[in-house]
C-alpha positions as CSV (number, residue, x, y, z in Angstrom):
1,X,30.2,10.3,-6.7
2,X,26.9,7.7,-7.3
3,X,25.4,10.0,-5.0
4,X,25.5,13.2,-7.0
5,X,24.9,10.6,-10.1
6,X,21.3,9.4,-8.8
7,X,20.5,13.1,-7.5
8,X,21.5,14.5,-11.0
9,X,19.0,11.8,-12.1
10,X,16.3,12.4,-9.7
11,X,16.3,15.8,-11.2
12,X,16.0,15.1,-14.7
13,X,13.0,12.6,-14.2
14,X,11.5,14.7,-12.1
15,X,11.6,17.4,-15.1
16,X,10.3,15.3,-17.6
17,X,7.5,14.3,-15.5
18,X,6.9,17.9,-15.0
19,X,6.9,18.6,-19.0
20,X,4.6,15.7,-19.5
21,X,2.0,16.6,-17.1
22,X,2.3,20.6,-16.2
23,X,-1.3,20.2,-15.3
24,X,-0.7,18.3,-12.5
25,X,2.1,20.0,-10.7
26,X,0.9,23.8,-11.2
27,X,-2.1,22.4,-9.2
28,X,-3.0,23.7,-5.3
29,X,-3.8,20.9,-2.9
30,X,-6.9,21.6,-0.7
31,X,-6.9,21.1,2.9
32,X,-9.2,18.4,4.1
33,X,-10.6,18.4,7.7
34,X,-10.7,15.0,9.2
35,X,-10.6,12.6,6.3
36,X,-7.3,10.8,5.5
37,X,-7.9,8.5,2.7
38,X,-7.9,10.7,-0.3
39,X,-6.3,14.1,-2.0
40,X,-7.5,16.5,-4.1
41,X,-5.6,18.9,-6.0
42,X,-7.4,21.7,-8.2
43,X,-5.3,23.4,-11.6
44,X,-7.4,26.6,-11.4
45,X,-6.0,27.8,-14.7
46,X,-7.4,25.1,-16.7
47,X,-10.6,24.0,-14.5
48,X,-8.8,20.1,-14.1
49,X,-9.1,18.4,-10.4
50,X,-6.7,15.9,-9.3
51,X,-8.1,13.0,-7.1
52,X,-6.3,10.6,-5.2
53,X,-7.5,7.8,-3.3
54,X,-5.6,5.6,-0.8
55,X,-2.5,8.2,-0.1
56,X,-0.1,5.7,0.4
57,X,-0.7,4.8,-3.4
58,X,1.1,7.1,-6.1
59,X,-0.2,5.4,-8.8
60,X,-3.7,6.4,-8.6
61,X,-4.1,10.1,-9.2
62,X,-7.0,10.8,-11.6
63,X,-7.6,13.8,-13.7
64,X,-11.4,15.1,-13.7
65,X,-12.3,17.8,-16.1
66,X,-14.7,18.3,-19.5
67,X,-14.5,16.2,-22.8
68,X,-12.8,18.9,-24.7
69,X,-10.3,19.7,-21.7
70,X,-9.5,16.3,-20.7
71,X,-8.7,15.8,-24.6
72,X,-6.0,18.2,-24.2
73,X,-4.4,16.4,-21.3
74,X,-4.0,13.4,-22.8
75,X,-1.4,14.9,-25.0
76,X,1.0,15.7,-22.0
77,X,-0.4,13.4,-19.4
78,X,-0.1,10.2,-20.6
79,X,0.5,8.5,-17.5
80,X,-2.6,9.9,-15.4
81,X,-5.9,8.4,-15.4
82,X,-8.3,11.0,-17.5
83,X,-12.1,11.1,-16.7
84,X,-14.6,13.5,-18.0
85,X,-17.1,13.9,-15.7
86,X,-19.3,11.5,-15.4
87,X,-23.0,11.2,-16.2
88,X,-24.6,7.6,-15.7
89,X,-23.0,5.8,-12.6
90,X,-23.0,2.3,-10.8
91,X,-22.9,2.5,-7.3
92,X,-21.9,-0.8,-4.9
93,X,-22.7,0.5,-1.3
94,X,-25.8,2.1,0.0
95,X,-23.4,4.3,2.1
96,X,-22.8,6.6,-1.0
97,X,-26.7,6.8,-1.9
98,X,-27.4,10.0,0.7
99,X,-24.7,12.1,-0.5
100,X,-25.8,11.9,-4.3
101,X,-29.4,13.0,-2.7
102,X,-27.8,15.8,-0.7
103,X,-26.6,17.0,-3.8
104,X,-29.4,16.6,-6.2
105,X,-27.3,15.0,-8.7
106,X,-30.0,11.0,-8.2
107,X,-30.4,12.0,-11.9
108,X,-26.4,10.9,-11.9
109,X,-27.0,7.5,-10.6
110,X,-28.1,4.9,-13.1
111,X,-27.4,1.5,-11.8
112,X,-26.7,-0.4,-8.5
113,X,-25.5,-3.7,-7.3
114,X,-27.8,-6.0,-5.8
115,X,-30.4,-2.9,-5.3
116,X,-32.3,-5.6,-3.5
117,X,-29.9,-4.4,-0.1
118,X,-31.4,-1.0,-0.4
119,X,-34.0,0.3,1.7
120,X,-35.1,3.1,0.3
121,X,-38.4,2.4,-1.9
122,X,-37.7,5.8,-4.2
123,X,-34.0,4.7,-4.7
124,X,-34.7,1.1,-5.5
125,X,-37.5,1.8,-7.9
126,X,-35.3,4.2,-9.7
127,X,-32.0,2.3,-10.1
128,X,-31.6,-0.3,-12.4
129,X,-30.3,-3.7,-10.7
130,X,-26.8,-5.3,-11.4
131,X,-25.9,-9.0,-10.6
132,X,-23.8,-9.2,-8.2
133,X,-21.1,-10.5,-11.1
134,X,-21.1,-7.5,-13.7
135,X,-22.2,-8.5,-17.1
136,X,-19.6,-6.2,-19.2
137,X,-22.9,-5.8,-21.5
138,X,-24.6,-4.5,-18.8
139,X,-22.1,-1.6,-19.2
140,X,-22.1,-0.9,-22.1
141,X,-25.8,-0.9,-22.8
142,X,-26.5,1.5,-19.5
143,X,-23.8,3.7,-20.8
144,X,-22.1,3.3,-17.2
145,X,-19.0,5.7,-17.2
146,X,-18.1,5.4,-13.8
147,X,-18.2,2.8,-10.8
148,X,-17.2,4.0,-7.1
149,X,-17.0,0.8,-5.5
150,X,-15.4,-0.3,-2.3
151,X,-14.0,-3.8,-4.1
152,X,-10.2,-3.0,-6.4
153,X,-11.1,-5.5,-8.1
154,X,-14.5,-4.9,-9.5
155,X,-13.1,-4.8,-13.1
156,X,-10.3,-6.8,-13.2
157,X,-12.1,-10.2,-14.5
158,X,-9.9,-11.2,-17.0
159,X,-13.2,-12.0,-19.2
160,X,-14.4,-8.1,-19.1
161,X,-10.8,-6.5,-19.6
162,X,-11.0,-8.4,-23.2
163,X,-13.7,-6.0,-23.7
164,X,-12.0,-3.2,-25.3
165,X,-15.4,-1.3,-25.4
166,X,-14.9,-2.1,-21.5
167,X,-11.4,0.4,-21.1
168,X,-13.7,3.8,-21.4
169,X,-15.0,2.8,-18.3
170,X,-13.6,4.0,-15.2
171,X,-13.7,2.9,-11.7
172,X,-12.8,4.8,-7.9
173,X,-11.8,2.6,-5.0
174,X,-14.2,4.3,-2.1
175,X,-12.8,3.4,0.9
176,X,-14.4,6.0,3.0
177,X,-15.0,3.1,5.8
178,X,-11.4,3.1,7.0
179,X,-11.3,6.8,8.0
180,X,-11.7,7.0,11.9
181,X,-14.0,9.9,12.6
182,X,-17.9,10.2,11.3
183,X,-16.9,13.6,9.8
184,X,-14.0,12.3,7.8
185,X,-16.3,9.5,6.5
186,X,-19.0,12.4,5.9
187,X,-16.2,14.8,4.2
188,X,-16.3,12.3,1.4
189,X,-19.1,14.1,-0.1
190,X,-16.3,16.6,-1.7
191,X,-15.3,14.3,-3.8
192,X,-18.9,13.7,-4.7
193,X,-19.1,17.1,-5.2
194,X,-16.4,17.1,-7.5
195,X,-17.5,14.5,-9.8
196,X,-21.2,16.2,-10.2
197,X,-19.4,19.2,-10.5
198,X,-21.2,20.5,-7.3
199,X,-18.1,21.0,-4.9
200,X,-19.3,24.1,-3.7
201,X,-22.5,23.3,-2.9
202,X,-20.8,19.6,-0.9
203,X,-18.5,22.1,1.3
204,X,-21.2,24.4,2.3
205,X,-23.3,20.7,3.4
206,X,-20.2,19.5,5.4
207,X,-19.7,22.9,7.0
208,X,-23.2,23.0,8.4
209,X,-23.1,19.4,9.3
210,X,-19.5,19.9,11.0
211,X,-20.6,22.8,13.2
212,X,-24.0,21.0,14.3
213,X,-22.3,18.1,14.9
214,X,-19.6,19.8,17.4
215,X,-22.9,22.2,19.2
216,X,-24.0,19.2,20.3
217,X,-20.7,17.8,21.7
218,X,-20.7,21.2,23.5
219,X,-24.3,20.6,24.7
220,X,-23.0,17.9,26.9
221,X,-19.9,18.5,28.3
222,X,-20.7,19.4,31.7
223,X,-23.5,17.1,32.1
224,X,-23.3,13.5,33.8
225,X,-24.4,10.8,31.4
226,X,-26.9,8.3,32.4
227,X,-24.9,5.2,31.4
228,X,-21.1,5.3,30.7
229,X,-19.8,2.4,29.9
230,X,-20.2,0.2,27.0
231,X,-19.7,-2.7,25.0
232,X,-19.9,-2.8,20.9
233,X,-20.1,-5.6,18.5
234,X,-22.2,-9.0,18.0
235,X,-21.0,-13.1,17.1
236,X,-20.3,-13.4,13.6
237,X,-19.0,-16.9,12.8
238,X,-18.7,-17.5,16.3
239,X,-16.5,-14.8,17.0
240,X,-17.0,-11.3,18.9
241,X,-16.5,-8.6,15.8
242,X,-15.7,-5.4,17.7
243,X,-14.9,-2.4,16.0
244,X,-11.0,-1.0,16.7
245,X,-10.6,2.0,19.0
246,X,-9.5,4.2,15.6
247,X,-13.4,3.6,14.2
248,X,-15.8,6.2,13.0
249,X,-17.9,4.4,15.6
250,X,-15.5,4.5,18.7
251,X,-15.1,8.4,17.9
252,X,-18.2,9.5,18.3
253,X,-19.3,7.9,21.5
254,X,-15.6,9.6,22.6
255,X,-16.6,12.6,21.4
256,X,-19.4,12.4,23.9
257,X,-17.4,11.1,27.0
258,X,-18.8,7.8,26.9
259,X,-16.3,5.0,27.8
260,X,-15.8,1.6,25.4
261,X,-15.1,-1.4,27.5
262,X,-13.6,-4.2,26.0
263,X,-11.3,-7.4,26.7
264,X,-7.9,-5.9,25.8
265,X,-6.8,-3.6,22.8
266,X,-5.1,-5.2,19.8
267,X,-3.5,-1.6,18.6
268,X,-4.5,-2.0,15.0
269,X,-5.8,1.1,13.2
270,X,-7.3,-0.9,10.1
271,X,-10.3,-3.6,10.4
272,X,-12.4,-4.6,13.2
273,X,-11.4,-6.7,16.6
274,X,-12.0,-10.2,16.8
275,X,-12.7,-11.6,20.3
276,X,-14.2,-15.3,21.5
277,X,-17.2,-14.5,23.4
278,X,-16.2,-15.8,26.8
279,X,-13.1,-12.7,26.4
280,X,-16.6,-10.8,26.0
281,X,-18.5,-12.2,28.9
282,X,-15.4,-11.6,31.2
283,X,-15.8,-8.2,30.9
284,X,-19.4,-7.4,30.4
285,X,-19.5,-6.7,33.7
286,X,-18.0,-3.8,33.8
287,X,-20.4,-2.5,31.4
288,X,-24.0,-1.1,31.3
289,X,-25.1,-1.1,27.8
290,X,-24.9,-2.8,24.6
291,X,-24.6,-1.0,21.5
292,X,-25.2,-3.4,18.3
293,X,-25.9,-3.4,15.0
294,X,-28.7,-5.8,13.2
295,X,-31.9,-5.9,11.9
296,X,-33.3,-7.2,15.5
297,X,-36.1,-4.7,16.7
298,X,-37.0,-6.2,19.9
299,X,-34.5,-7.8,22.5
300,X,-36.3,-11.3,22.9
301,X,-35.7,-11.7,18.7
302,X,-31.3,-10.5,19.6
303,X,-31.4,-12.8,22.2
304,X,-33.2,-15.9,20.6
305,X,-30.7,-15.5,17.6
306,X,-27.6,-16.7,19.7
307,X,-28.4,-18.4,22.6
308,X,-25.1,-17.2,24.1
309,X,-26.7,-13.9,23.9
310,X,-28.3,-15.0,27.2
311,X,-25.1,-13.6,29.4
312,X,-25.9,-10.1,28.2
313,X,-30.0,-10.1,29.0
314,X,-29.1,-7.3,31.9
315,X,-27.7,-4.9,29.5
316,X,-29.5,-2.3,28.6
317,X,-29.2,-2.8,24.2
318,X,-29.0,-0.5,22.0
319,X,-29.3,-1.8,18.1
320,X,-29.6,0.9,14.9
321,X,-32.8,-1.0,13.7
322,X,-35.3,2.0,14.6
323,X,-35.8,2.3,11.0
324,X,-35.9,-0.5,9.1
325,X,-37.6,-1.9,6.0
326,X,-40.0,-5.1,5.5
327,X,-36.6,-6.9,3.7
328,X,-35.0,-5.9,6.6
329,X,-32.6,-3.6,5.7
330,X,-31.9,0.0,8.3
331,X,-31.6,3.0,6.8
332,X,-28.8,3.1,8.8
333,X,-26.3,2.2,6.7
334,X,-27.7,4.6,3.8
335,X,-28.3,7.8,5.8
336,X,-26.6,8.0,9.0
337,X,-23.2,7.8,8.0
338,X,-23.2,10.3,5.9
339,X,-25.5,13.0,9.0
340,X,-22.9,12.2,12.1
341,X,-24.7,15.9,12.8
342,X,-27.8,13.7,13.5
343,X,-27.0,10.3,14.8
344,X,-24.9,12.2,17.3
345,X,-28.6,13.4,18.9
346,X,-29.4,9.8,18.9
347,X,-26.9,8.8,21.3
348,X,-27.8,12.5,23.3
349,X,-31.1,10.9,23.5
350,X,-30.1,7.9,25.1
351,X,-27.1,8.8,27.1
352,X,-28.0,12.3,28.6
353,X,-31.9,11.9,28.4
354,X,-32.6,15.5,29.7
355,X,-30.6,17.1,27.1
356,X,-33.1,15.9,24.2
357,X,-36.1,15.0,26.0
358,X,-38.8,15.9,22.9
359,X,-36.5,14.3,20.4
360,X,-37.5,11.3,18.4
361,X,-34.3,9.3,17.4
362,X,-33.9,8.5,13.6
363,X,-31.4,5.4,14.0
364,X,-31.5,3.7,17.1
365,X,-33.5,2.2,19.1
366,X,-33.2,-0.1,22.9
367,X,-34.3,-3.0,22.5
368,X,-37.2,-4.3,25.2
């Protein structure tokens, strides 16, 4: 009998959230590729997009549509989180910078935390800089309407939630690191697309990119590469950081038939691999090149920087600092993750040198 009496119940809730938000569950989810780490829904009668990010939340759907449309929603979607499309944004990671560039929408982009870390001259002259504490009058003064920020907790400082001017401000949780492919991190540019009203124009750029991307896994199928076996990472606070077999970064040398070499696998499919370097050194080895990624353009200033770097001096090594500023700061980390389409070529170019032998790679470099 309590079992009919809580199913009975179900029902009715789920009515009345269906009465209080018909927007919502009329809408058709899209189908998304690769990436894993958000939803979107669209309501094509009424023109309203529903976002989710972090599916394992249900808490966090947000409602994108105009001023006068998401006024309308507000009287039977209480619970959602309405935001009219954005105009003047504040980006926190150089990772999202390319795909607003891709689109056209810079003009969208306002201000940036600790635009010092950029290296892009045109972006960094353009953008005005935020502390890396946000100044609520900052805010409010820059009109900011929107933050995408990897940090939950950008805007939860208890002094700036005071700020009832503050609440009209909304904030998305990117977390398009976690995903485990390079296209599923580049597929996030749909839901740039969507908040600069350019989704058409973001799918056609992941299509191309997609279908370039997989040509040149084809282009080296059959062929032998020239080194197979690698080891990833560098000493941070005297441990090995190695990223874990489910990264963007393990994919694509997989995708290419390149073996990863390292000490043992600790089956975690969130966060990188922490080692001690002898657990390292044990199995170097077994390796032939060292993939790594720092500012270090030359492999006397890598090696100098750690003098336990010495046990690695016969490995070939591979960093991503072929283009970096006079700060020191790659374009890596702004550009490449969003064009896997490209960066793949850069690891053609190194591990099947006669595929690519007139190419000039973007990213990365060997270090001599």
């Amino acid at each position: 009998m309590l079992k009919y009496f809580f199913l009975i119940l179900f029902s009715l809730l789920s009515l009345n959230t269906y009465s209080t938000c018909k927007s919502f569950f009329e809408s058709k989810e899209l189908n998304l590729k690769y990436a894993k780490h958000f939803q979107v829904k669209i309501n094509e009668a009424d023109g309203t997009w529903w976002i989710r990010v972090g599916i394992r939340s249900k808490k966090n759907w947000y409602a994108i549509n105009t001023k006068d449309s998401i006024e309308q929603l507000k009287k039977q979607c209480k619970s959602a989180q309405l935001i009219i499309y954005p105009n003047h944004l504040l980006l926190t990671s150089t990772t999202q910078l390319s795909a607003f560039s891709d689109l056209d929408q810079e003009n969208k982009v306002k201000a940036f935390l600790q635009s010092e870390m950029i290296s892009n001259s045109n972006w960094r002259k353009k953008l005005i800089n935020y502390p890396r504490t946000i100044n609520p009058e900052l805010l409010i003064r820059d009109q900011i309407d929107l933050i995408l920020s990897y940090d939950s907790e950008i805007l939860s400082n208890e002094d700036l939630m005071k700020k009832s001017r503050i609440k009209k401000i909304h904030h998305f949780q990117v977390i398009e690191y976690l995903e485990n492919h390079p296209l599923a991190r580049m597929e996030w540019i749909k839901l740039y697309g969507i908040l600069t009203k350019t989704y058409p124009k973001s799918v056609q750029i992941f299509n191309v990119r997609e279908s370039s991307y997989w040509n040149s896994v084809r282009s080296v199928k059959n062929v032998k590469p020239a080194y197979n076996k690698i080891i990833l990472g560098e000493i941070l606070n005297e441990k090995w950081v190695y990223p874990n077999e489910f990264s963007d970064s393990i994919s694509i040398l997989k995708d290419l038939s390149l073996e990863v070499v390292r000490p043992k696998s600790v089956n975690k499919k969130l966060g990188p691999d922490f080692y001690n370097f002898e657990e390292v050194v044990a199995i170097s080895s077994k390796a032939k090149v060292w993939i790594t990624q720092n500012i270090f353009t030359n492999k006397k200033m890598l090696l100098s920087s750690n003098y336990k770097y010495k046990s690695l001096e016969n490995l070939k090594i591979i960093n991503i600092s072929q283009k970096v500023n006079a700060d020191g700061y790659s374009d890596y980390w702004e550009t490449a993750v969003n064009r896997p389409d490209l960066l793949i070529k850069d690891y053609i170019y190194f591990f099947y040198p006669d595929t690519l032998k007139q190419y000039n790679p973007l990213w990365l470099n060997e270090l001599k």
